[in-house]
KOLKOLDO-822033 format. One record per residue: residue number from 1; residue in three letters; y, z, x of N, C-alpha, C, O in turn. Coordinates in nm, 2 decimals, decimal comma. Each point is the difference from the previous one (the first is absolute). Example, Ala and Ser with C-alpha at 12.3 -4.5 7.8 and 13.67 -1.06 7.14 Angstrom:
+------+------+--------+--------+--------+--------+--------+--------+--------+--------+--------+--------+--------+--------+
| resi | resn |     ny |     nz |     nx |    cay |    caz |    cax |     cy |     cz |     cx |     oy |     oz |     ox |
+------+------+--------+--------+--------+--------+--------+--------+--------+--------+--------+--------+--------+--------+
|    1 |  ALA |  -0,57 |   0,78 |   1,32 |   0,12 |   0,00 |  -0,09 |   0,12 |   0,00 |   0,09 |   0,00 |   0,07 |   0,10 |
|    2 |  SER |   0,11 |  -0,14 |  -0,14 |   0,11 |   0,00 |   0,09 |   0,11 |   0,08 |  -0,08 |   0,11 |   0,01 |   0,05 |
+------+------+--------+--------+--------+--------+--------+--------+--------+--------+--------+--------+--------+--------+
//
This chain:
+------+------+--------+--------+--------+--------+--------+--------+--------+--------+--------+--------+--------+--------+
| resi | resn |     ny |     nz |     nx |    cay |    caz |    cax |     cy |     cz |     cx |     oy |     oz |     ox |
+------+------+--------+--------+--------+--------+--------+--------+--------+--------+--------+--------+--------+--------+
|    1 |  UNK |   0,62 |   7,20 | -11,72 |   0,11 |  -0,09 |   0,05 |   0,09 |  -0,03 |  -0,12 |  -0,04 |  -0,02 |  -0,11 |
|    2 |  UNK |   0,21 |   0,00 |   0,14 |   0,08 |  -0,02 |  -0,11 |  -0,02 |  -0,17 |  -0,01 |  -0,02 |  -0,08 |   0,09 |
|    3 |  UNK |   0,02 |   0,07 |  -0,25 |  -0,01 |  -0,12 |  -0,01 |   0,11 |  -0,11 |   0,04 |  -0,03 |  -0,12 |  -0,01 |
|    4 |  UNK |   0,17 |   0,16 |   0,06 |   0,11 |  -0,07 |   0,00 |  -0,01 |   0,10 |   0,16 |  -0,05 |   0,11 |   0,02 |
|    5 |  UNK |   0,11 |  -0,21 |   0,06 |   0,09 |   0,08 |   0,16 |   0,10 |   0,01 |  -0,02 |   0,03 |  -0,03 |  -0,11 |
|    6 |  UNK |   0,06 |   0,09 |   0,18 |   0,13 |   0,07 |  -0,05 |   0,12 |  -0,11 |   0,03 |   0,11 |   0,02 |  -0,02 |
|    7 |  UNK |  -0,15 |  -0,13 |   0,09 |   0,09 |  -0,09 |   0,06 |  -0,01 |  -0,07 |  -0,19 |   0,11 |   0,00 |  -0,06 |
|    8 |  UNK |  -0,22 |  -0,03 |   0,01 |   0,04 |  -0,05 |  -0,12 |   0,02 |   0,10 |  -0,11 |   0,02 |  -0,05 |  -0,11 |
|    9 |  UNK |  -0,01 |   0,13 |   0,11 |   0,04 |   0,13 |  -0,06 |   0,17 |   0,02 |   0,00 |   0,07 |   0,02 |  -0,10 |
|   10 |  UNK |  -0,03 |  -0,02 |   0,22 |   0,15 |  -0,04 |   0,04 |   0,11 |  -0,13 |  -0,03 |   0,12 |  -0,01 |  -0,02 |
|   11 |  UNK |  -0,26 |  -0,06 |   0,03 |   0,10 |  -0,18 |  -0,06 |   0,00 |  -0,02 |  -0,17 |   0,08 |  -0,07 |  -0,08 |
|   12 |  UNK |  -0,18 |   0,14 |   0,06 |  -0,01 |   0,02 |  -0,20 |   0,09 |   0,09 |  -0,02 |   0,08 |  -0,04 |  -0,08 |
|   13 |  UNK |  -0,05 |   0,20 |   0,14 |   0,11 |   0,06 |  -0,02 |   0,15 |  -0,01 |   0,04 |   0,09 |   0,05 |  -0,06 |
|   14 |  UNK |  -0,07 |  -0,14 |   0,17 |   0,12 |   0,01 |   0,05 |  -0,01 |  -0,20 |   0,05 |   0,00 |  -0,05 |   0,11 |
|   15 |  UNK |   0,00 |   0,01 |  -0,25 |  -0,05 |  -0,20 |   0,08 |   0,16 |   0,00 |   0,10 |   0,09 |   0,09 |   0,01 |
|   16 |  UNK |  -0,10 |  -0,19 |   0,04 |   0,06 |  -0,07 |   0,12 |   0,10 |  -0,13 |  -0,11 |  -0,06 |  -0,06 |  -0,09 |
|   17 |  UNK |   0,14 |   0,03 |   0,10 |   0,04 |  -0,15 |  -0,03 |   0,01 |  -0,05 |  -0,16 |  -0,02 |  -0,12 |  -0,02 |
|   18 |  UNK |   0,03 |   0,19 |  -0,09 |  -0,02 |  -0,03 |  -0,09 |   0,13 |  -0,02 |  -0,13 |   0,08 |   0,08 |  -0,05 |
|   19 |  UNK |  -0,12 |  -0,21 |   0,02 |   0,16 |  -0,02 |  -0,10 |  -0,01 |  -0,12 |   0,00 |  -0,11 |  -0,05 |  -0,02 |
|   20 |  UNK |   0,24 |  -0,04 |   0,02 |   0,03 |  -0,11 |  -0,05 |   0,10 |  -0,07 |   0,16 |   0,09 |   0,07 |   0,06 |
|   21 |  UNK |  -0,13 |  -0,17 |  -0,03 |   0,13 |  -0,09 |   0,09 |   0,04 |  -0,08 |  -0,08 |  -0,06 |  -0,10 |  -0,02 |
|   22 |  UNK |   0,16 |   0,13 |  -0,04 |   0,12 |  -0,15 |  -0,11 |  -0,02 |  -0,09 |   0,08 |  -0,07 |  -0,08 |  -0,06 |
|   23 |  UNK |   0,09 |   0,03 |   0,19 |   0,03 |  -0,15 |   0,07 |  -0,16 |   0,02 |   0,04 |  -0,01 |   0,00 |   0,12 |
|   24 |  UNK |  -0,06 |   0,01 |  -0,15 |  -0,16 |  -0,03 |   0,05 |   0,01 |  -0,11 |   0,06 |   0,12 |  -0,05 |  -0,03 |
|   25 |  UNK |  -0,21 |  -0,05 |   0,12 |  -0,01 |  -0,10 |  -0,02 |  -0,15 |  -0,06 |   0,00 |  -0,04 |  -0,12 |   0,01 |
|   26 |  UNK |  -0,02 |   0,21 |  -0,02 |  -0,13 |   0,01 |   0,00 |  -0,07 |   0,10 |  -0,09 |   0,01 |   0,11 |   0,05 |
|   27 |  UNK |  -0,07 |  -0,10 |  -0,16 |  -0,09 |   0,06 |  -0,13 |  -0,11 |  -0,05 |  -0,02 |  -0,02 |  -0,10 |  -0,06 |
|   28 |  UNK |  -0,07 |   0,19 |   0,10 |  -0,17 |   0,00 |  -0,07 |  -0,01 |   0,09 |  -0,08 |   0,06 |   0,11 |   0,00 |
|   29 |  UNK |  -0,19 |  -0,17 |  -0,11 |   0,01 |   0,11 |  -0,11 |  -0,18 |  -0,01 |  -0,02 |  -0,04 |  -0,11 |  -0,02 |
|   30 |  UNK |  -0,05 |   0,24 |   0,04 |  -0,12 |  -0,03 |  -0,03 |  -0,02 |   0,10 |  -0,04 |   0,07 |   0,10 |   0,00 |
|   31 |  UNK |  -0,23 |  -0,14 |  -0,07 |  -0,02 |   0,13 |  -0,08 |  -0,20 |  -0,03 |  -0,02 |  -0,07 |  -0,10 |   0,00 |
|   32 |  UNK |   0,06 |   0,21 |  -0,02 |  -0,17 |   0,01 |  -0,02 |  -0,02 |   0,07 |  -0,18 |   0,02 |   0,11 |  -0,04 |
|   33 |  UNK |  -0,06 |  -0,24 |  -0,05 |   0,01 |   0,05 |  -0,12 |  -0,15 |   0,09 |  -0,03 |  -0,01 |   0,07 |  -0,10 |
|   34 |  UNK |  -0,08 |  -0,07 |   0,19 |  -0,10 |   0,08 |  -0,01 |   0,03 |   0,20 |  -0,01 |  -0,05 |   0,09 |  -0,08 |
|   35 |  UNK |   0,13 |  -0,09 |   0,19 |   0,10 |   0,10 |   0,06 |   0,13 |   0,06 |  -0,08 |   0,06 |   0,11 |  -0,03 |
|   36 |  UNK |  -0,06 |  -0,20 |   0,02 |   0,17 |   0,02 |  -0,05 |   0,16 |   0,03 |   0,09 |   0,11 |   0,04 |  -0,02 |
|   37 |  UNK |  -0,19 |  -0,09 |   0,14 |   0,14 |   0,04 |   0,10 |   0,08 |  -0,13 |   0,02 |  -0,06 |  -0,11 |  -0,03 |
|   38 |  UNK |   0,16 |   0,11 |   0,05 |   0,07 |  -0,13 |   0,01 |   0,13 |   0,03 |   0,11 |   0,08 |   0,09 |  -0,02 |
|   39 |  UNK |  -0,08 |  -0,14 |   0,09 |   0,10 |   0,03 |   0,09 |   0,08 |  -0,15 |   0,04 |  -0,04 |  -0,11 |   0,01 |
|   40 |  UNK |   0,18 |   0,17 |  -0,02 |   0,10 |  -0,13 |   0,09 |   0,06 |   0,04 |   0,09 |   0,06 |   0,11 |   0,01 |
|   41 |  UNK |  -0,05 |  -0,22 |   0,11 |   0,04 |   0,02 |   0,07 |   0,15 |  -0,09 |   0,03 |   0,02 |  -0,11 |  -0,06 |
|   42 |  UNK |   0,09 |   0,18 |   0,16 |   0,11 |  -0,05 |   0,01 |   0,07 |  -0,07 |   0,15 |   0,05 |   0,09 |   0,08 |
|   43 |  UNK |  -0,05 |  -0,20 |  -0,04 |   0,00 |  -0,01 |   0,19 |   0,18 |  -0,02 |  -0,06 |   0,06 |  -0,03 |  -0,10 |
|   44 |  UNK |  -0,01 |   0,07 |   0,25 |   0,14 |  -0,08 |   0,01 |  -0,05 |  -0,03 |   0,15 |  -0,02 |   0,09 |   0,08 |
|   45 |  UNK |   0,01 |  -0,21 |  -0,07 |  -0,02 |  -0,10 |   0,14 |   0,14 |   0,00 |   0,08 |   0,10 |   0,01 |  -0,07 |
|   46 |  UNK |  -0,09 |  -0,01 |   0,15 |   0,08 |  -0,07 |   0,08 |  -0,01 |  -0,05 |   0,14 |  -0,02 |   0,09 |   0,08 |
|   47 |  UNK |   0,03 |  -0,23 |  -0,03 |  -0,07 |  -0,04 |   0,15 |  -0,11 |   0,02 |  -0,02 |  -0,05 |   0,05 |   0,10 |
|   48 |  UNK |  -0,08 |  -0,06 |  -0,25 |  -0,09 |  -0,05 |   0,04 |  -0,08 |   0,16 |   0,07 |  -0,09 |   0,00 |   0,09 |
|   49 |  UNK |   0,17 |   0,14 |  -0,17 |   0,02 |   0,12 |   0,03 |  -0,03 |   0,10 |  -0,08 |   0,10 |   0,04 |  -0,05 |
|   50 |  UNK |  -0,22 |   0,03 |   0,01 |   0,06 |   0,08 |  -0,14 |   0,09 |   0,14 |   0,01 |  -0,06 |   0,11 |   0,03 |
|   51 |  UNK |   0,19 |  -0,12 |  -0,07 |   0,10 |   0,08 |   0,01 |  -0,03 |   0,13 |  -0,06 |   0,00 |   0,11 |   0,05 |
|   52 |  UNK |  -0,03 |  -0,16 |  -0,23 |  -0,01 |   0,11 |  -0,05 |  -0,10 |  -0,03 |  -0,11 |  -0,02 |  -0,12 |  -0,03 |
|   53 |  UNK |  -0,04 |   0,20 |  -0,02 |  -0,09 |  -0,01 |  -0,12 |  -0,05 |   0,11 |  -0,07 |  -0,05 |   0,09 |   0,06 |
|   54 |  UNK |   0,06 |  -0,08 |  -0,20 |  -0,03 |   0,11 |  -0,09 |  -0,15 |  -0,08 |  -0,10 |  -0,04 |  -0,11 |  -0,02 |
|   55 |  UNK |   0,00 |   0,25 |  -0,02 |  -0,09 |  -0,05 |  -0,10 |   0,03 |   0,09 |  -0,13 |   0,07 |   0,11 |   0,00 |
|   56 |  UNK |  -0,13 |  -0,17 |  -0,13 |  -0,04 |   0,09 |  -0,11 |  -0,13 |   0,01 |   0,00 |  -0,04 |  -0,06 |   0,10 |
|   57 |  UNK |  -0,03 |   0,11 |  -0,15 |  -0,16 |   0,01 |  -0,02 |  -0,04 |   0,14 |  -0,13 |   0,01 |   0,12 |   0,02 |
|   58 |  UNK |  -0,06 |  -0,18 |  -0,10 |  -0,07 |   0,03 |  -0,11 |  -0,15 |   0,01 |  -0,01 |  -0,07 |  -0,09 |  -0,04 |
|   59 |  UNK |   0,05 |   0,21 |   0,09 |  -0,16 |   0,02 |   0,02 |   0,00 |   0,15 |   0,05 |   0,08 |   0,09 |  -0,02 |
|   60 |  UNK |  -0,23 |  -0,10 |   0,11 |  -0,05 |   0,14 |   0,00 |   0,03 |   0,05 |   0,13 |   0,06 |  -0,10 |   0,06 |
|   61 |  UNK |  -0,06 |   0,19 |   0,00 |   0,06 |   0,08 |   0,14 |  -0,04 |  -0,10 |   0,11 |   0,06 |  -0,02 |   0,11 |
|   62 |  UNK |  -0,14 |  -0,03 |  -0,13 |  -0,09 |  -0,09 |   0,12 |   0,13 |  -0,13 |   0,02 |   0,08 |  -0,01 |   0,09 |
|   63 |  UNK |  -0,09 |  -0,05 |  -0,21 |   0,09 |  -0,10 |   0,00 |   0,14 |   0,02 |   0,03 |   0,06 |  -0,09 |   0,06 |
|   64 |  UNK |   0,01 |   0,21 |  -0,09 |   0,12 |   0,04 |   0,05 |   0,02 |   0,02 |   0,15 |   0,09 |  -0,04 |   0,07 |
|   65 |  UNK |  -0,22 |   0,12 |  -0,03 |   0,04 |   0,01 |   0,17 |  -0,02 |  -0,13 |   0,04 |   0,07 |  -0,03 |   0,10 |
|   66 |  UNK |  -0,18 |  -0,08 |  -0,16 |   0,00 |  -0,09 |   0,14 |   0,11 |  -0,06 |  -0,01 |   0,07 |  -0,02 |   0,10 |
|   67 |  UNK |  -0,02 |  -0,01 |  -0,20 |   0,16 |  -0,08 |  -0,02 |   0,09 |   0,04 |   0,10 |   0,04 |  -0,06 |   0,10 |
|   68 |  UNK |  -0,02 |   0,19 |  -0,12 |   0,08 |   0,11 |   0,10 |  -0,06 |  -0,05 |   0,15 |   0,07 |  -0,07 |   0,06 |
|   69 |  UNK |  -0,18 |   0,09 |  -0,01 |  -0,01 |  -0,02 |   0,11 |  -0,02 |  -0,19 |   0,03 |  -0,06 |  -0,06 |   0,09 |
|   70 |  UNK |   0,10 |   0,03 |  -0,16 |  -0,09 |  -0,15 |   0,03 |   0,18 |  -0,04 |   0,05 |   0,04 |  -0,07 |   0,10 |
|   71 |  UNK |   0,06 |   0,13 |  -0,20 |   0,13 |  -0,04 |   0,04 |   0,07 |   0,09 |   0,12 |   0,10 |  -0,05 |   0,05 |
|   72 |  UNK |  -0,12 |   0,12 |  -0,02 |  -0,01 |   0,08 |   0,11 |  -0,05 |  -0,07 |   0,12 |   0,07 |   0,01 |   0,10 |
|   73 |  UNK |  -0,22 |  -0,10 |  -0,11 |  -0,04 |  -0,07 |   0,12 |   0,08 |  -0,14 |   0,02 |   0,00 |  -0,05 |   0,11 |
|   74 |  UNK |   0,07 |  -0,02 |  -0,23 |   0,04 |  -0,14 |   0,03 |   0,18 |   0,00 |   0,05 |   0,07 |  -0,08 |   0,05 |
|   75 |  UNK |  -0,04 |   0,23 |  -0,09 |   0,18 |  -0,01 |   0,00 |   0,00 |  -0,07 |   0,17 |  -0,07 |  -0,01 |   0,09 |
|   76 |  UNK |   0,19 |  -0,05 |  -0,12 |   0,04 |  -0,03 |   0,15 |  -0,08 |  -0,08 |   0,06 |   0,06 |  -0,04 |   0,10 |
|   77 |  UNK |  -0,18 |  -0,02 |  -0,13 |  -0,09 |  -0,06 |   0,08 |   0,05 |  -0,17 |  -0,04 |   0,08 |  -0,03 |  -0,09 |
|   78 |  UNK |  -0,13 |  -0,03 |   0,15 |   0,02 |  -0,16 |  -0,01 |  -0,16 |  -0,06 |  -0,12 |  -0,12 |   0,01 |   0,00 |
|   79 |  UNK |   0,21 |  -0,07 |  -0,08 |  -0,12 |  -0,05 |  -0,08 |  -0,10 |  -0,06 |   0,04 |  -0,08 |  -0,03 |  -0,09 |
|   80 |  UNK |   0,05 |   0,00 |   0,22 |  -0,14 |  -0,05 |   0,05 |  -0,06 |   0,13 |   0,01 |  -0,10 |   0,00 |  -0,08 |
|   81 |  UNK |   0,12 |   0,10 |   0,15 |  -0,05 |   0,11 |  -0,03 |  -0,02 |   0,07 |  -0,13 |  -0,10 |   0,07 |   0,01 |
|   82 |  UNK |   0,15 |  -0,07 |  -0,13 |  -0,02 |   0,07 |  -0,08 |  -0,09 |  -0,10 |  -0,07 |  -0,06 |   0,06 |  -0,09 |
|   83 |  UNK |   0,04 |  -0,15 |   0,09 |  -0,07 |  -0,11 |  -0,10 |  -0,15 |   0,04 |   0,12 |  -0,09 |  -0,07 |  -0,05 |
|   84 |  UNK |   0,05 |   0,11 |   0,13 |  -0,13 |   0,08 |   0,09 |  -0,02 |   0,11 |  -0,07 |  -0,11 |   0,04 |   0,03 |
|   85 |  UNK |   0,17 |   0,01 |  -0,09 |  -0,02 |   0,14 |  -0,05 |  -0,07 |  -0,02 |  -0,12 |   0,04 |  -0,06 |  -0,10 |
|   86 |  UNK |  -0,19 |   0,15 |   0,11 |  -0,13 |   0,03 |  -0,04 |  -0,01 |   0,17 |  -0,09 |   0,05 |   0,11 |   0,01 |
|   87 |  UNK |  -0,14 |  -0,17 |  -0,10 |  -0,03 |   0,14 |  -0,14 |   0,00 |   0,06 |   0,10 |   0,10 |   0,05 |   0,04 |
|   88 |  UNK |  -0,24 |  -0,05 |   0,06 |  -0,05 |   0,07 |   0,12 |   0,12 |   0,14 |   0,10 |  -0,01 |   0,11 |   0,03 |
|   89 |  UNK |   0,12 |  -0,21 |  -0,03 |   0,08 |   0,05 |   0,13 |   0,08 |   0,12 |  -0,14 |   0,02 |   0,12 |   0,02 |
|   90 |  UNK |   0,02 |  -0,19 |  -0,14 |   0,00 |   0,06 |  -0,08 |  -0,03 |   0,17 |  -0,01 |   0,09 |   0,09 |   0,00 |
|   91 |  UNK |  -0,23 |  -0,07 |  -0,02 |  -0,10 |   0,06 |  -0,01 |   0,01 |   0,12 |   0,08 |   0,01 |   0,12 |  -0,04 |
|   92 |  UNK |   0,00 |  -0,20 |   0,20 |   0,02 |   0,09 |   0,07 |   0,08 |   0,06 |   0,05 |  -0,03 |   0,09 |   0,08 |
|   93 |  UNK |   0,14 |  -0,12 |  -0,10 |   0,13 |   0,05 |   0,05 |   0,00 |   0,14 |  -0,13 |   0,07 |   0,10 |   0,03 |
|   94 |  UNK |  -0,14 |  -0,11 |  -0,15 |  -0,01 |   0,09 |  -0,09 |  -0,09 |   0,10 |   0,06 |   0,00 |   0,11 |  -0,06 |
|   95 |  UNK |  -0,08 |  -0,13 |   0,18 |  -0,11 |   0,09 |   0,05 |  -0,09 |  -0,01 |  -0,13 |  -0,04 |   0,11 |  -0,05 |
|   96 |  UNK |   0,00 |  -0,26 |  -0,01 |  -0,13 |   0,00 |  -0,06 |   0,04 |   0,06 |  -0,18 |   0,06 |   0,09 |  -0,06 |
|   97 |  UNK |  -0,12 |  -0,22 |   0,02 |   0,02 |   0,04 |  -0,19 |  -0,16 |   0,01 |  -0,04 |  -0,08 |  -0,03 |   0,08 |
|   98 |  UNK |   0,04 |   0,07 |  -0,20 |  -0,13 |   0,00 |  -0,03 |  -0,01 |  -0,14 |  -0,02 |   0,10 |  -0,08 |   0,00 |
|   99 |  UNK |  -0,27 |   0,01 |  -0,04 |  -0,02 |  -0,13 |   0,00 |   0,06 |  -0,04 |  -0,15 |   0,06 |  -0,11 |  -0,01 |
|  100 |  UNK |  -0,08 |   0,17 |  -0,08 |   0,03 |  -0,05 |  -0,10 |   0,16 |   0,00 |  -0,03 |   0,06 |  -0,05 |  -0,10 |
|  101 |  UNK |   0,01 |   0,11 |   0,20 |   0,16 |  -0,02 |   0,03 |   0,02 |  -0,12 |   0,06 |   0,12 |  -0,03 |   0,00 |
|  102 |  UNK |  -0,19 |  -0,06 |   0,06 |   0,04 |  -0,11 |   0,13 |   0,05 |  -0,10 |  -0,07 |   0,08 |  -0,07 |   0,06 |
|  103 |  UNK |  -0,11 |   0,03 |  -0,20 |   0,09 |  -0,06 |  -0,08 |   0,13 |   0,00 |  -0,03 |   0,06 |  -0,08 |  -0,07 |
|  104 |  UNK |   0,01 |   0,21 |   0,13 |   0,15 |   0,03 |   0,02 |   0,04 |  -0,06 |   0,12 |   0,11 |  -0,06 |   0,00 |
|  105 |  UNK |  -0,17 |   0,07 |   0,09 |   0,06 |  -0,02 |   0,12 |   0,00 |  -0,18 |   0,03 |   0,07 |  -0,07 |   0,07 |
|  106 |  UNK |  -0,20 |   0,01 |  -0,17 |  -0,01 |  -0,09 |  -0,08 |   0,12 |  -0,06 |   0,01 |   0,04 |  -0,07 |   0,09 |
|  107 |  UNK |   0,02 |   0,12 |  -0,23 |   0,16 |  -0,05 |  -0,03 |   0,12 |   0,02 |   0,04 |   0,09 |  -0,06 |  -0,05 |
|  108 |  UNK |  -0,07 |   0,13 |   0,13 |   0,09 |  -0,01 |   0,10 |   0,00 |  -0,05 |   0,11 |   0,09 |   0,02 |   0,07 |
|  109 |  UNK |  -0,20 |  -0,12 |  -0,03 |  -0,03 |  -0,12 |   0,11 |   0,08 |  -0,09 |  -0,08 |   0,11 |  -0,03 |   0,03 |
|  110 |  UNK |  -0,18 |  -0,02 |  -0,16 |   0,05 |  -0,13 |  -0,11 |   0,14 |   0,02 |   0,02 |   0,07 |  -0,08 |   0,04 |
|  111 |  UNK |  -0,03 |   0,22 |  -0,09 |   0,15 |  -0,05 |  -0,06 |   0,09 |  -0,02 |   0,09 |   0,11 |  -0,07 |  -0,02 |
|  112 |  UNK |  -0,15 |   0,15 |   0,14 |   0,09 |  -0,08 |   0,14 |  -0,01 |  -0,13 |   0,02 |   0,09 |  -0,06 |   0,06 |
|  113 |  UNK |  -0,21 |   0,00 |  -0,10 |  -0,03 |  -0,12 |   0,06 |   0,07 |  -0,09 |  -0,12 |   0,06 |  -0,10 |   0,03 |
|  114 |  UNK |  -0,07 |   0,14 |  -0,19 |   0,03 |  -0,10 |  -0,09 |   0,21 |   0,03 |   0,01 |   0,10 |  -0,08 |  -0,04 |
|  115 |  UNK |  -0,09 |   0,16 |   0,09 |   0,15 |   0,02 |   0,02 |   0,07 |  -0,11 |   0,14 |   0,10 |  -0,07 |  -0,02 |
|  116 |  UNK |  -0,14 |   0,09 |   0,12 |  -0,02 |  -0,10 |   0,10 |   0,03 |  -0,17 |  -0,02 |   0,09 |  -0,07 |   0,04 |
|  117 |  UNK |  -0,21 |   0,05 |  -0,11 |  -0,03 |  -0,14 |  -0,06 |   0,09 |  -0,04 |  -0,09 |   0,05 |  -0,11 |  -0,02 |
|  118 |  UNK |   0,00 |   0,25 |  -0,07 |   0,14 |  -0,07 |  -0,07 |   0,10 |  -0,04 |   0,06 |   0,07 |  -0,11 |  -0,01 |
|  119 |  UNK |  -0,05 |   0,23 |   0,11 |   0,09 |  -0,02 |   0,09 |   0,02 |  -0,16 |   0,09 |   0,10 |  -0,06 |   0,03 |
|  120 |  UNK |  -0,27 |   0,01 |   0,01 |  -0,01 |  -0,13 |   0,09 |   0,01 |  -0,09 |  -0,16 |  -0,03 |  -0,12 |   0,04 |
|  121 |  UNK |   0,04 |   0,12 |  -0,16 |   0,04 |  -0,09 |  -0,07 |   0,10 |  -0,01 |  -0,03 |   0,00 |  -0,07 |  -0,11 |
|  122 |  UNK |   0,11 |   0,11 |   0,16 |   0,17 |   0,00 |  -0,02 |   0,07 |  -0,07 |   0,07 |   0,09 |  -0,06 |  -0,05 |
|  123 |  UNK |  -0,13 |   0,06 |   0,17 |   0,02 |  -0,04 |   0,15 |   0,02 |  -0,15 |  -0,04 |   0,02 |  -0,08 |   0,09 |
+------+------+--------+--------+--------+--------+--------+--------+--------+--------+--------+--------+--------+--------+
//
């Protein structure tokens, strides 16, 4: 069995959403110092909406795809919905990470969620 599925094979090679929004209004920044991955995330809300969002992420293939897919699952959706969004759903929308990977998908739950909360601390 390959250790990576090709859906995360694809988001590590070709991520989804990644860069900088200048007008952000929403930025989470987390990181696993055990790891060494660190990822930020970027919302532009609007109506309570997420329009658009990029990430950076500094770490290993694992951590790149879930970022990629994690902003892939919240685009467009209403922040009550994306603040539901689980390592888990994460995971599997990747068609499955090894266990000792689930700490990526890990931090791309947080940094949606710590980006969010900045966002509801602006307001």
């Amino acid at each position: 069995m390959a250790l990576y599925s090709e859906k995360v094979m694809d988001h590590f090679r070709n991520p989804r959403n990644v860069g900088v929004i200048e007008d952000a209004n929403g930025i989470g920044e987390v990181g696993n110092a055990k790891c060494g991955d660190i990822m930020k995330m970027y919302l532009k809300i609007t109506d309570e909406v997420i329009e658009d969002v990029k990430f950076e992420t500094f770490g290993c293939g694992s951590a790149i795809a879930s970022s990629s897919m994690a902003t892939e699952l919240i685009k467009g959706k209403p922040l009550s919905e994306a603040m539901k969004l689980t390592n888990q759903a994460v995971a599997e929308a990747l068609d499955g990470l090894p266990d000792y990977k689930m700490h990526c998908s890990v931090l791309a739950e947080e940094a949606i969620k710590s980006a969010i909360d900045d966002y509801n601390s602006k307001k």
